[in-house]
PyMOL Python script that loads the backbone (N, CA, C, O; Angstrom):
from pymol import cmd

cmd.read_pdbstr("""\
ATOM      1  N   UNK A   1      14.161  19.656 -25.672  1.00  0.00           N
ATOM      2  CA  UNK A   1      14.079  19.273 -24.274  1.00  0.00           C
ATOM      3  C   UNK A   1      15.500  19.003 -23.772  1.00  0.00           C
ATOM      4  O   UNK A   1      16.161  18.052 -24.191  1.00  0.00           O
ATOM      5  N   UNK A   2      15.986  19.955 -22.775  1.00  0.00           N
ATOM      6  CA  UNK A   2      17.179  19.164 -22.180  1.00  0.00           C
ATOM      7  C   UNK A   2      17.124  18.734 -20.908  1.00  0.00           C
ATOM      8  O   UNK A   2      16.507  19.128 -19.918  1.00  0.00           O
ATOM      9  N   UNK A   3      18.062  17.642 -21.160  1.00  0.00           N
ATOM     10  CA  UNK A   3      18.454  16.665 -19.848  1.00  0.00           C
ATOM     11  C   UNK A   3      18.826  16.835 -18.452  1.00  0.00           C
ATOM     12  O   UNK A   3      19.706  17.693 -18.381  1.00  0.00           O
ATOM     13  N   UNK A   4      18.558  16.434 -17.481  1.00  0.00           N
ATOM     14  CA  UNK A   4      19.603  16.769 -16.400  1.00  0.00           C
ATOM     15  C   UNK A   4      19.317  15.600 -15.721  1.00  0.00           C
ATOM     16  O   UNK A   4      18.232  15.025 -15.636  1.00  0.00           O
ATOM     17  N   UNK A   5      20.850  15.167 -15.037  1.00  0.00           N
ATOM     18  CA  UNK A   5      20.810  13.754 -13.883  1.00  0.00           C
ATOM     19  C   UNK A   5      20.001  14.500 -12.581  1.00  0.00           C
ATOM     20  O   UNK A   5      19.781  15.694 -12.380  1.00  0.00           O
ATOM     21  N   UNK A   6      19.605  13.137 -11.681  1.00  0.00           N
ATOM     22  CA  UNK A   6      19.124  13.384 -10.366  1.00  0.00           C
ATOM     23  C   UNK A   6      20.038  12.580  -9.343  1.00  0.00           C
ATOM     24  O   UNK A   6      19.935  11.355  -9.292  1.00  0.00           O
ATOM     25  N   UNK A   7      20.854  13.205  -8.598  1.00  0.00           N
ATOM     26  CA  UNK A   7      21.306  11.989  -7.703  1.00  0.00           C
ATOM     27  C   UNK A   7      20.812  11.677  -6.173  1.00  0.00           C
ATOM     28  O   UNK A   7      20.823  12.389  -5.169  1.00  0.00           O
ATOM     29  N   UNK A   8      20.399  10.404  -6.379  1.00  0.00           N
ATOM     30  CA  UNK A   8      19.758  10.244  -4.721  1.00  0.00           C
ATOM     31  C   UNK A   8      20.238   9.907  -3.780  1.00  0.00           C
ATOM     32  O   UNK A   8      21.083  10.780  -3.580  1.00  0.00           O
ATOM     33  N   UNK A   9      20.314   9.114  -2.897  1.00  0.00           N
ATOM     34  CA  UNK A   9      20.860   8.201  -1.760  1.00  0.00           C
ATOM     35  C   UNK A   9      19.198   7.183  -1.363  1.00  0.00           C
ATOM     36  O   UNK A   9      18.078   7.670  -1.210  1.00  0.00           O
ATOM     37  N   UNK A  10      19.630   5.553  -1.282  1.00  0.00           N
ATOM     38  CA  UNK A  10      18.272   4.995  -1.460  1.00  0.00           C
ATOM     39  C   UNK A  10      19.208   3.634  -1.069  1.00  0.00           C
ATOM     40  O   UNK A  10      20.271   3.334  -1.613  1.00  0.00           O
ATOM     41  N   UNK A  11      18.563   2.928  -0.035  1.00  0.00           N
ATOM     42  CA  UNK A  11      19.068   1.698   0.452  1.00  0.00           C
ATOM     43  C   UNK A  11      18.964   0.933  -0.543  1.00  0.00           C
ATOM     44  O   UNK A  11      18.036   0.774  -1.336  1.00  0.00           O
ATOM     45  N   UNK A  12      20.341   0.287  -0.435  1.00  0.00           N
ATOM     46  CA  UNK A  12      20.536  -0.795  -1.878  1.00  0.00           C
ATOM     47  C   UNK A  12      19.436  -2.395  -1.988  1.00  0.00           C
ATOM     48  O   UNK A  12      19.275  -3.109  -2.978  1.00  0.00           O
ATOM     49  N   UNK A  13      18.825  -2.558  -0.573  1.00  0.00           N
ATOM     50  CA  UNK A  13      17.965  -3.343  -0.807  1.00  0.00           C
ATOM     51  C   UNK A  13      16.817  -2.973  -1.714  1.00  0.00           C
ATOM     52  O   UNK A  13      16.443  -3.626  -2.688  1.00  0.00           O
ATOM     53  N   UNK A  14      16.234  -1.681  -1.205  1.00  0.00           N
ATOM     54  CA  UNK A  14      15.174  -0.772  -1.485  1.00  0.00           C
ATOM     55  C   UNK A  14      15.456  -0.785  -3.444  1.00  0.00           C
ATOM     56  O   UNK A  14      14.606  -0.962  -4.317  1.00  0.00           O
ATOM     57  N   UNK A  15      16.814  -0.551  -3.583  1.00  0.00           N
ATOM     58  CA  UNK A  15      17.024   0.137  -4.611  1.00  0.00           C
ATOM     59  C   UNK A  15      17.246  -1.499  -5.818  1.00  0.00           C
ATOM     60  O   UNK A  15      16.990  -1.475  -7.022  1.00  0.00           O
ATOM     61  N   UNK A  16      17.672  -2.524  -5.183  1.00  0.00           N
ATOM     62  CA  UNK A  16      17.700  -3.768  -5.906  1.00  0.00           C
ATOM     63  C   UNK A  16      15.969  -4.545  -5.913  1.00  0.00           C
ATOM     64  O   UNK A  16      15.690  -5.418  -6.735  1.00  0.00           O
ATOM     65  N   UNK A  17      15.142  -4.135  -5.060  1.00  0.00           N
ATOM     66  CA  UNK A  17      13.824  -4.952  -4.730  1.00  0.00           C
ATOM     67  C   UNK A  17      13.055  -4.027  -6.165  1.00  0.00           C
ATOM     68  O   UNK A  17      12.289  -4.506  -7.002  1.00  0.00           O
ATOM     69  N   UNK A  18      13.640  -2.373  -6.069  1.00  0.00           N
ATOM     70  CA  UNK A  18      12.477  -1.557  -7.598  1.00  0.00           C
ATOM     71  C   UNK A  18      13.208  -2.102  -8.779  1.00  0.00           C
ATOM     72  O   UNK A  18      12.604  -2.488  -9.780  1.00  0.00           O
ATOM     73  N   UNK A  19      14.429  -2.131  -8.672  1.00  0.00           N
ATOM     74  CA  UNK A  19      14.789  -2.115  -9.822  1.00  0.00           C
ATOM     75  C   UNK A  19      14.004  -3.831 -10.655  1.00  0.00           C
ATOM     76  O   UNK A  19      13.514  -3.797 -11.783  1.00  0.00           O
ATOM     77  N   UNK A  20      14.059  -5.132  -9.817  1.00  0.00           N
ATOM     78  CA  UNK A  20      12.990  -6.407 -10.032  1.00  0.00           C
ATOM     79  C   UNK A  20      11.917  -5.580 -10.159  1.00  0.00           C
ATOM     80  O   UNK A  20      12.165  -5.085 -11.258  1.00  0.00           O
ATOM     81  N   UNK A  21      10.947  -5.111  -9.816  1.00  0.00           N
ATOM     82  CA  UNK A  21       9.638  -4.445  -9.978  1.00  0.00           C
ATOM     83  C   UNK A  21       9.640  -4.147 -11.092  1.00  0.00           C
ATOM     84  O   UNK A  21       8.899  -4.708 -11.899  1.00  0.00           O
ATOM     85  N   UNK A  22      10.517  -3.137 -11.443  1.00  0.00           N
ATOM     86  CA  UNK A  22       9.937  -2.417 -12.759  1.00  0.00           C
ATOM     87  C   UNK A  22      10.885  -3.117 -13.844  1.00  0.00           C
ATOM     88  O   UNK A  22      10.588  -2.947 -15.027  1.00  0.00           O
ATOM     89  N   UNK A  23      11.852  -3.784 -13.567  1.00  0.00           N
ATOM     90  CA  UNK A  23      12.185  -4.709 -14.540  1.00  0.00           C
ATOM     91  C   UNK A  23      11.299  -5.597 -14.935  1.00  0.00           C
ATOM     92  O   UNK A  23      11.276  -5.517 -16.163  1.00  0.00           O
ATOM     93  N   UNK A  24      10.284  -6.697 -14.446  1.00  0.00           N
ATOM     94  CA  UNK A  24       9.011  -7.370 -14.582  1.00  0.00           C
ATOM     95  C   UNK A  24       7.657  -5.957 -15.383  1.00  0.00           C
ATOM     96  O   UNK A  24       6.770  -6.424 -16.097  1.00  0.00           O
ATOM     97  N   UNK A  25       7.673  -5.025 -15.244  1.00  0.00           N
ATOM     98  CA  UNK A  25       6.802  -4.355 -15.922  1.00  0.00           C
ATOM     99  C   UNK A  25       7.475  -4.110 -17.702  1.00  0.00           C
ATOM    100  O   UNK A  25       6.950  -3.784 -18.767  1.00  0.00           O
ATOM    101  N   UNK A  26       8.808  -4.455 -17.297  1.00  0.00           N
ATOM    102  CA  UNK A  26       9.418  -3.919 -18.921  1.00  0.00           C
ATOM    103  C   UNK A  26      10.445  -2.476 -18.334  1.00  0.00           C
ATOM    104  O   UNK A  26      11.421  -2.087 -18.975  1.00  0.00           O
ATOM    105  N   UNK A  27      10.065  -1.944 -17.248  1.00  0.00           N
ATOM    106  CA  UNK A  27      11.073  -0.574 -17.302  1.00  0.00           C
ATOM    107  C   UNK A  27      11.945  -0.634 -16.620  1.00  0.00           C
ATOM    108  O   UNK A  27      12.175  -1.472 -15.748  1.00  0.00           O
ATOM    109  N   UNK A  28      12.713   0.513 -17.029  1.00  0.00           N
ATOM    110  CA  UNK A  28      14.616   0.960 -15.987  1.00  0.00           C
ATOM    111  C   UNK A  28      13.647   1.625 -14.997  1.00  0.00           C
ATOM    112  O   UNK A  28      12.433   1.786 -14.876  1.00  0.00           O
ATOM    113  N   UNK A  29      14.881   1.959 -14.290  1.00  0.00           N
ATOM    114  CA  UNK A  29      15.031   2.770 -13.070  1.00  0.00           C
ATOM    115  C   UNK A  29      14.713   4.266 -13.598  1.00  0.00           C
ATOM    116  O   UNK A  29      13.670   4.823 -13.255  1.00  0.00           O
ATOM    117  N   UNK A  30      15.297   4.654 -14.126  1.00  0.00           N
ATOM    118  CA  UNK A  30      15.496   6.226 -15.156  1.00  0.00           C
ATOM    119  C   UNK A  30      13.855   5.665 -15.707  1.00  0.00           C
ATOM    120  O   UNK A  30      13.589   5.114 -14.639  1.00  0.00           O
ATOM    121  N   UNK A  31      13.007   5.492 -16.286  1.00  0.00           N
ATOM    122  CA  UNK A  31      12.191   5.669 -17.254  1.00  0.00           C
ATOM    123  C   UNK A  31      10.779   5.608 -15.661  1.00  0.00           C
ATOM    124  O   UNK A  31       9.808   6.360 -15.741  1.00  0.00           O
ATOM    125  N   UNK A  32      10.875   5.015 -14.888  1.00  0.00           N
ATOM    126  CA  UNK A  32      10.060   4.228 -13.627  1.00  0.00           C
ATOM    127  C   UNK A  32       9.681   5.733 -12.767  1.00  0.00           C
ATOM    128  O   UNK A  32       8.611   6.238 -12.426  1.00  0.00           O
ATOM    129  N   UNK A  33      11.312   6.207 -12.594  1.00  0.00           N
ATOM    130  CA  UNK A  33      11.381   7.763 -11.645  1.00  0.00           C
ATOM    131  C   UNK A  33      10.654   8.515 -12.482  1.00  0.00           C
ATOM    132  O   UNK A  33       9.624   8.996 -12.011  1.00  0.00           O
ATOM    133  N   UNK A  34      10.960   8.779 -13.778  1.00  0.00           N
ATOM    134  CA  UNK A  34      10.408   9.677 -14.926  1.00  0.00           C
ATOM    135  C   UNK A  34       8.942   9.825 -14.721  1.00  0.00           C
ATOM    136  O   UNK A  34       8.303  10.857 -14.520  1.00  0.00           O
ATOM    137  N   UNK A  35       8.406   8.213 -14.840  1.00  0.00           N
ATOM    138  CA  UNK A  35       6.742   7.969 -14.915  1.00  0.00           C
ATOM    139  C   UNK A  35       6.228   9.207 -13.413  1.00  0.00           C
ATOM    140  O   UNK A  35       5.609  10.268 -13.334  1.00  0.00           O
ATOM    141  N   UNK A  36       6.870   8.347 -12.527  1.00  0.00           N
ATOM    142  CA  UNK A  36       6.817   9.320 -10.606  1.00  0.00           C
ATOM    143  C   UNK A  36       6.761  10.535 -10.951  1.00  0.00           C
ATOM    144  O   UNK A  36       5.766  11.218 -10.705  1.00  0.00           O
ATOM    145  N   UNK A  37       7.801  10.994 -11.566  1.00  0.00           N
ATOM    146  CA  UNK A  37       8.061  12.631 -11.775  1.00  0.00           C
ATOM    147  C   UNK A  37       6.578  13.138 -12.010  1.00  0.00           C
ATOM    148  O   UNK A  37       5.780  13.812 -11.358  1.00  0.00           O
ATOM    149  N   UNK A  38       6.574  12.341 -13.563  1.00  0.00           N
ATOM    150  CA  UNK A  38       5.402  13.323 -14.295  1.00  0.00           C
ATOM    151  C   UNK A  38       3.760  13.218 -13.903  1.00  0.00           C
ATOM    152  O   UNK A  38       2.866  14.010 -14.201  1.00  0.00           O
ATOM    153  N   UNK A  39       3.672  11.859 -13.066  1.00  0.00           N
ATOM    154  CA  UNK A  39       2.360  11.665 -12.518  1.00  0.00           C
ATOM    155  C   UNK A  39       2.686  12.409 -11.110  1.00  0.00           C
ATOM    156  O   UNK A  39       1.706  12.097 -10.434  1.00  0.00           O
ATOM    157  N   UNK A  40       3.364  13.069 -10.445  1.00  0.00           N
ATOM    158  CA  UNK A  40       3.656  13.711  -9.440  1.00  0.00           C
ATOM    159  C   UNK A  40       2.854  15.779 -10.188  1.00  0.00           C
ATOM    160  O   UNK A  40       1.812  16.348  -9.865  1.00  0.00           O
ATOM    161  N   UNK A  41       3.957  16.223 -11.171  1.00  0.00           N
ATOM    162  CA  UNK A  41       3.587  17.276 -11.480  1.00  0.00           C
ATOM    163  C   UNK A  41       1.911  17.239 -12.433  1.00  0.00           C
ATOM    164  O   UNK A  41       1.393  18.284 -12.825  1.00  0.00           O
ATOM    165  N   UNK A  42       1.508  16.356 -12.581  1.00  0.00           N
ATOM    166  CA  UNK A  42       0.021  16.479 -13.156  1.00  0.00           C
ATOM    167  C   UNK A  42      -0.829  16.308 -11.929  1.00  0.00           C
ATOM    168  O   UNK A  42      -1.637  17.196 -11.655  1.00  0.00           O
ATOM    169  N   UNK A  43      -0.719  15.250 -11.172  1.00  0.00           N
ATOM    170  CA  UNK A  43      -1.799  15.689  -9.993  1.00  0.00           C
ATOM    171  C   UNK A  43      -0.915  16.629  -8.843  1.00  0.00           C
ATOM    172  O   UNK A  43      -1.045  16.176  -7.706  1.00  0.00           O
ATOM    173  N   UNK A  44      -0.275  17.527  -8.910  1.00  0.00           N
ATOM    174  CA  UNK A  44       0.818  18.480  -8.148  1.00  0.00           C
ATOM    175  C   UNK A  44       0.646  18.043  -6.963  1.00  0.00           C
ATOM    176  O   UNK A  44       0.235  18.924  -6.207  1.00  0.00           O
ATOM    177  N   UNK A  45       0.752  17.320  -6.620  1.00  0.00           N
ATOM    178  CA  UNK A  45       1.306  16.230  -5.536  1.00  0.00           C
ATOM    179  C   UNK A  45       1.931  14.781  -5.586  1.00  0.00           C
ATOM    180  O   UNK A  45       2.141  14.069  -6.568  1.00  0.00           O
ATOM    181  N   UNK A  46       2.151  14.566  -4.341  1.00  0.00           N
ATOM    182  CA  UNK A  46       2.805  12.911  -4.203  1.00  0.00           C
ATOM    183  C   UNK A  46       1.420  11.735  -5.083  1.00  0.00           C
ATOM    184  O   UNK A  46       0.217  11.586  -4.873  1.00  0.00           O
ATOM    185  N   UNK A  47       2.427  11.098  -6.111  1.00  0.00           N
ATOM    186  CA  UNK A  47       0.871  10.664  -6.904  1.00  0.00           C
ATOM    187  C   UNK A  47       0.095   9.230  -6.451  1.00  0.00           C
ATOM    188  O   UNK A  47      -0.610   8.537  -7.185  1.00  0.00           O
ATOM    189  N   UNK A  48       0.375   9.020  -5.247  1.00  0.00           N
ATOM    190  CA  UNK A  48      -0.321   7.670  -4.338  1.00  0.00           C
ATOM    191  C   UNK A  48      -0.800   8.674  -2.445  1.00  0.00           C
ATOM    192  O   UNK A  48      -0.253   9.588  -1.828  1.00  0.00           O
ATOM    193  N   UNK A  49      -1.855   7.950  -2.231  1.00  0.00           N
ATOM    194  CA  UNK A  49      -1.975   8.610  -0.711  1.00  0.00           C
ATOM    195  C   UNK A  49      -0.601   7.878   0.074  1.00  0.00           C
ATOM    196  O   UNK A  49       0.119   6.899  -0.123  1.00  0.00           O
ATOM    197  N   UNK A  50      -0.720   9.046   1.130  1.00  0.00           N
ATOM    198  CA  UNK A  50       0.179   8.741   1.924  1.00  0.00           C
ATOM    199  C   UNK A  50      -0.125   9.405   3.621  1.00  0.00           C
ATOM    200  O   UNK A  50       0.020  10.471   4.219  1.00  0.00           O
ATOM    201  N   UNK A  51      -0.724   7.753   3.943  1.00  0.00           N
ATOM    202  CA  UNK A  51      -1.357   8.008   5.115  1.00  0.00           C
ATOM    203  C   UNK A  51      -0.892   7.547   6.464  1.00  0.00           C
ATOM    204  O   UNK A  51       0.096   6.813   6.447  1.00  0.00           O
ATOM    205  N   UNK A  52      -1.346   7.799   7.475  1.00  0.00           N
ATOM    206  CA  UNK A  52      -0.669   7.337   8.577  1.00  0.00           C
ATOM    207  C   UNK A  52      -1.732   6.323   9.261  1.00  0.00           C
ATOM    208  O   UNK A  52      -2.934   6.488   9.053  1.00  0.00           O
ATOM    209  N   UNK A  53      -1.340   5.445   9.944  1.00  0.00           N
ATOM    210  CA  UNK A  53      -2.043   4.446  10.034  1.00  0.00           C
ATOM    211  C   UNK A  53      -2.432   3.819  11.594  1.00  0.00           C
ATOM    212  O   UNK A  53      -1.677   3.009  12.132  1.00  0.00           O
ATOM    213  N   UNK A  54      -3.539   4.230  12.170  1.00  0.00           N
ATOM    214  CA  UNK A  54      -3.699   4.529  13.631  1.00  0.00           C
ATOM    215  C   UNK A  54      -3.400   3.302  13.844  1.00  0.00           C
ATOM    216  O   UNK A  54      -3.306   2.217  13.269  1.00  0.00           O
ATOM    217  N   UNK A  55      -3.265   3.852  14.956  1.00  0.00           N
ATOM    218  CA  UNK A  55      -2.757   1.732  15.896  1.00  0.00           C
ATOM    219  C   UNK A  55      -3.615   1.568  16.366  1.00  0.00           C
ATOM    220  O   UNK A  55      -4.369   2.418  16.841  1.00  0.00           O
ATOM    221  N   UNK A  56      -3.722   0.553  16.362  1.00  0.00           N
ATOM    222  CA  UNK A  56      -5.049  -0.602  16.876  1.00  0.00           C
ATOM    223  C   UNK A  56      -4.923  -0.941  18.274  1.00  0.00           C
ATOM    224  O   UNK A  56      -4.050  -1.771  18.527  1.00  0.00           O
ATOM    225  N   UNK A  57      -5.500  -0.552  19.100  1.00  0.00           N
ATOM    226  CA  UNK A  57      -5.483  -1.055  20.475  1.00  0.00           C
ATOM    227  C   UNK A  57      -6.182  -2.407  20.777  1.00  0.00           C
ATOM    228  O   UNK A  57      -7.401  -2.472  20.614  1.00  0.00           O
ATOM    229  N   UNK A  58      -5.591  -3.334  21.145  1.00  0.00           N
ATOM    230  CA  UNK A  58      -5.520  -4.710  21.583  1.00  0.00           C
ATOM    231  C   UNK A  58      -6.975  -4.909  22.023  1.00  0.00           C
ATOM    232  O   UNK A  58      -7.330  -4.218  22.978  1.00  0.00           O
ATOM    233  N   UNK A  59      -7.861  -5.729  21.490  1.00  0.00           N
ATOM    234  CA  UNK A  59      -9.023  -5.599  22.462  1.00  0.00           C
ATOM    235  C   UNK A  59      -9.567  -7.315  23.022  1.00  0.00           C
ATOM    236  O   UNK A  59     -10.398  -8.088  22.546  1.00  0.00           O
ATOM    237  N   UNK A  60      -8.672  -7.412  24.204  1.00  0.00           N
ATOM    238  CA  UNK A  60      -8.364  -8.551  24.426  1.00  0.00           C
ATOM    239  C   UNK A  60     -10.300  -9.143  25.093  1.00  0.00           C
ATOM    240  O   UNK A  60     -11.030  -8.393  25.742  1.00  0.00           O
ATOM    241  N   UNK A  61     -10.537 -10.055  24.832  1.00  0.00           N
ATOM    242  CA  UNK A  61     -11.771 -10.890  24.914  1.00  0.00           C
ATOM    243  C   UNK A  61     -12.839 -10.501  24.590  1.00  0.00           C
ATOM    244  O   UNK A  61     -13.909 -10.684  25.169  1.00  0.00           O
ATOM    245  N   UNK A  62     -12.527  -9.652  23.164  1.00  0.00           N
ATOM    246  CA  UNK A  62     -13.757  -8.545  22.773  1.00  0.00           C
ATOM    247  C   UNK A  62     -13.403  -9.593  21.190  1.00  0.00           C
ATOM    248  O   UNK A  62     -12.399 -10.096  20.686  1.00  0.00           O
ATOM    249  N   UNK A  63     -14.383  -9.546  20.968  1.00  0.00           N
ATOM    250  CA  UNK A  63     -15.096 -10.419  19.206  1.00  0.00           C
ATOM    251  C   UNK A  63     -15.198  -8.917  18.545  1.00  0.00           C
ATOM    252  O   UNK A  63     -14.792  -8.940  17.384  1.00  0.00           O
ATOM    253  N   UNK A  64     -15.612  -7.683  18.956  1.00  0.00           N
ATOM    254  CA  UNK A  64     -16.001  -6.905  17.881  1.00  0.00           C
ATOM    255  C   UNK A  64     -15.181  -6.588  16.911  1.00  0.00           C
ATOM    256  O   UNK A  64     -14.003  -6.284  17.099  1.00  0.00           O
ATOM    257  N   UNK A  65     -15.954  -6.653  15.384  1.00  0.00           N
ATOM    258  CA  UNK A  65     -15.008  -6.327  14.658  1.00  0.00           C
ATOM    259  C   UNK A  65     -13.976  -7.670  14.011  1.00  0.00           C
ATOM    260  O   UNK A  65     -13.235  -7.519  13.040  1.00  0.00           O
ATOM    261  N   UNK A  66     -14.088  -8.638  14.586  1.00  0.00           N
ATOM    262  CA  UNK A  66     -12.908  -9.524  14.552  1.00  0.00           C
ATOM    263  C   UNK A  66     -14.566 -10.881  13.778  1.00  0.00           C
ATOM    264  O   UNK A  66     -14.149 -11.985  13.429  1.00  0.00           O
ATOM    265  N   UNK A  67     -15.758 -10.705  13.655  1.00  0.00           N
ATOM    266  CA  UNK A  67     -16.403 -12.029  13.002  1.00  0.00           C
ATOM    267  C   UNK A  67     -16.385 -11.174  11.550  1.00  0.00           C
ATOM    268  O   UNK A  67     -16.347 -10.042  11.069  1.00  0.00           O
ATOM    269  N   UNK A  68     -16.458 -13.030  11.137  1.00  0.00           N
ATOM    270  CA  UNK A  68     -16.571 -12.552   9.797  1.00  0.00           C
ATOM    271  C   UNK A  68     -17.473 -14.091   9.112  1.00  0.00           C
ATOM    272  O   UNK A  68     -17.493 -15.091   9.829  1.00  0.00           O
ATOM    273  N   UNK A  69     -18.134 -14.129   7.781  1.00  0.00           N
ATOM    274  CA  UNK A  69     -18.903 -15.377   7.143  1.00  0.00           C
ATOM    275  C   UNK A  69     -17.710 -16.234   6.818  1.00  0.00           C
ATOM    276  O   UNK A  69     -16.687 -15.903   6.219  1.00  0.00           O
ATOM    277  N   UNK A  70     -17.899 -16.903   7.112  1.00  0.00           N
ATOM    278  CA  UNK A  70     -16.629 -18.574   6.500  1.00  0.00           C
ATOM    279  C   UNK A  70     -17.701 -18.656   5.446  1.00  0.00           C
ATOM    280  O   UNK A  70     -18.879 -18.310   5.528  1.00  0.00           O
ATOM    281  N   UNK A  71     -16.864 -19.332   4.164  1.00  0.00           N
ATOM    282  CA  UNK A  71     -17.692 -19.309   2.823  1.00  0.00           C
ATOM    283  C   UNK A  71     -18.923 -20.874   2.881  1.00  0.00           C
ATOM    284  O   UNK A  71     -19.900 -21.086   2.163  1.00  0.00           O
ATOM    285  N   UNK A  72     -18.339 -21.748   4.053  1.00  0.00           N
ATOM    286  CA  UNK A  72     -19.174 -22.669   4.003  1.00  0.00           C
ATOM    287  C   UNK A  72     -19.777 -22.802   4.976  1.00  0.00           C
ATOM    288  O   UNK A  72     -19.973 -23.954   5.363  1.00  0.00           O
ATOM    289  N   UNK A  73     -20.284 -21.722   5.716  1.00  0.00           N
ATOM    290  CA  UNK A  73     -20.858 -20.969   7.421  1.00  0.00           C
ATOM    291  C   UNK A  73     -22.669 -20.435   6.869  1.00  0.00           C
ATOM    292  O   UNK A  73     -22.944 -19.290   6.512  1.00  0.00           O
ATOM    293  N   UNK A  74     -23.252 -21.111   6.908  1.00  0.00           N
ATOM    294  CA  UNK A  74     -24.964 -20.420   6.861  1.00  0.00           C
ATOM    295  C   UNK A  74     -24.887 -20.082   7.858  1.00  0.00           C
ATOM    296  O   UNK A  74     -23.749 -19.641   7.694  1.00  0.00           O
ATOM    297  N   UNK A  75     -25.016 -19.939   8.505  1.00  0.00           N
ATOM    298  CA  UNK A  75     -25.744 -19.113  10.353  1.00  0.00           C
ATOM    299  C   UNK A  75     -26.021 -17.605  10.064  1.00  0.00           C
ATOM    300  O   UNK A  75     -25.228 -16.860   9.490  1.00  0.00           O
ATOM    301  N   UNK A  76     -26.903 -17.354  10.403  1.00  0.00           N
ATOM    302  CA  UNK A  76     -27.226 -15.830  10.457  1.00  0.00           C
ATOM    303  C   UNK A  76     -25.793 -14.753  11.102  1.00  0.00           C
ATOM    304  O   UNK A  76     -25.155 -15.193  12.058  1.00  0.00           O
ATOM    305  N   UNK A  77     -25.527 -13.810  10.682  1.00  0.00           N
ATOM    306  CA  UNK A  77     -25.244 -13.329  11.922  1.00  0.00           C
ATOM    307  C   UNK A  77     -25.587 -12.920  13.143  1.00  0.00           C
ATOM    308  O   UNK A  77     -24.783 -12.747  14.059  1.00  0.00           O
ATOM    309  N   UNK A  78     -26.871 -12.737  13.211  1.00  0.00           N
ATOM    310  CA  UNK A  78     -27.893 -12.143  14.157  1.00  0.00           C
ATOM    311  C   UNK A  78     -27.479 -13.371  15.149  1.00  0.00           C
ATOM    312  O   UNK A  78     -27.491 -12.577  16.090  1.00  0.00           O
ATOM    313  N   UNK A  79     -27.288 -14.029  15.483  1.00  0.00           N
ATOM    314  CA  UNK A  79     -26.821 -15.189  16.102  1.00  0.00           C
ATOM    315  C   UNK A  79     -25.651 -15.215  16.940  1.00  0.00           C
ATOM    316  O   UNK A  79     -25.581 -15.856  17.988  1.00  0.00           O
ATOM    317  N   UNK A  80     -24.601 -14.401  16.384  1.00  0.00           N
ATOM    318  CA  UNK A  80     -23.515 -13.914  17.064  1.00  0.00           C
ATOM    319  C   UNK A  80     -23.568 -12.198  17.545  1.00  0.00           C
ATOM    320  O   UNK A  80     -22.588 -11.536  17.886  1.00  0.00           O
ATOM    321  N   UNK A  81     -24.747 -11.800  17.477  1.00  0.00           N
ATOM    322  CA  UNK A  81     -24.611  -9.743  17.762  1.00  0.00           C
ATOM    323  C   UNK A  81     -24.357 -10.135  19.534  1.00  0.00           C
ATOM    324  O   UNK A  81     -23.723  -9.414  20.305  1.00  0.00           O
ATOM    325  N   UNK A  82     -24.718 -10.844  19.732  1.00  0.00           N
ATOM    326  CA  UNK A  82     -23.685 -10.697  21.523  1.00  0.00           C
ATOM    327  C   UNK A  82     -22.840 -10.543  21.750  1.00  0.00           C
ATOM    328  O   UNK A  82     -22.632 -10.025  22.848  1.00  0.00           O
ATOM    329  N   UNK A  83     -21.382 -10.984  20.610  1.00  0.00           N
ATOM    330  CA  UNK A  83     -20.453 -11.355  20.500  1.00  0.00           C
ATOM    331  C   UNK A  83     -19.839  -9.527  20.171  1.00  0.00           C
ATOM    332  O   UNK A  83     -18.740  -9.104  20.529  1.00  0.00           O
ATOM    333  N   UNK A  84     -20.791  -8.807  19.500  1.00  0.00           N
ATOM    334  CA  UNK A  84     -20.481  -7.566  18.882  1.00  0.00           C
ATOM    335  C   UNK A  84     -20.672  -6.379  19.454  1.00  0.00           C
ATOM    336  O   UNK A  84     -20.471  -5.307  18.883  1.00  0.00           O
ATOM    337  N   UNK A  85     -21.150  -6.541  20.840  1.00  0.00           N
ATOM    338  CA  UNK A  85     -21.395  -5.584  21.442  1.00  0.00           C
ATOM    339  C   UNK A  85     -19.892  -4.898  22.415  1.00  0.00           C
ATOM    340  O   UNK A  85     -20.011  -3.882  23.099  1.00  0.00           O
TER     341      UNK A  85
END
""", "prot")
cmd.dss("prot")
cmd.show_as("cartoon", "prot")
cmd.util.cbc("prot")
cmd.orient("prot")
């Protein structure tokens, strides 16, 4: 098997915040990209989704969507479906 470097360009925050990451797992930088590489060419794509994320339009004095059970809340929900319309 032979070797070859990769050189990137990668904001040094970006690049000091992975290098803590995968230092706490046990790995370098070099062994971390490697893992990326090869779980990249086995599923022959980018190996996490990568999605775009619609924006939420403001829905000012509207409840829908926004109730939820509090863990110490009995009430039905059927109690609040006014709130959900």
């Amino acid at each position: 098997m032979s070797v070859t470097n990769i050189n990137i360009r990668v904001d040094s925050g970006v690049k000091g915040e992975a290098q803590d990451v995968f230092s706490s797992l046990g790995l370098d930088m070099t062994t971390a990209i490697n893992i990326f590489l090869r779980q990249a060419i086995q599923r022959w794509g980018i190996p996490f989704p990568i999605v775009m994320q619609e924006k939420k339009k403001p829905m000012l004095g509207c409840m829908k969507g926004k109730i939820w059970m509090a863990d110490d809340f009995d009430a039905p929900l059927e109690d609040f479906k006014e709130y959900m319309k």
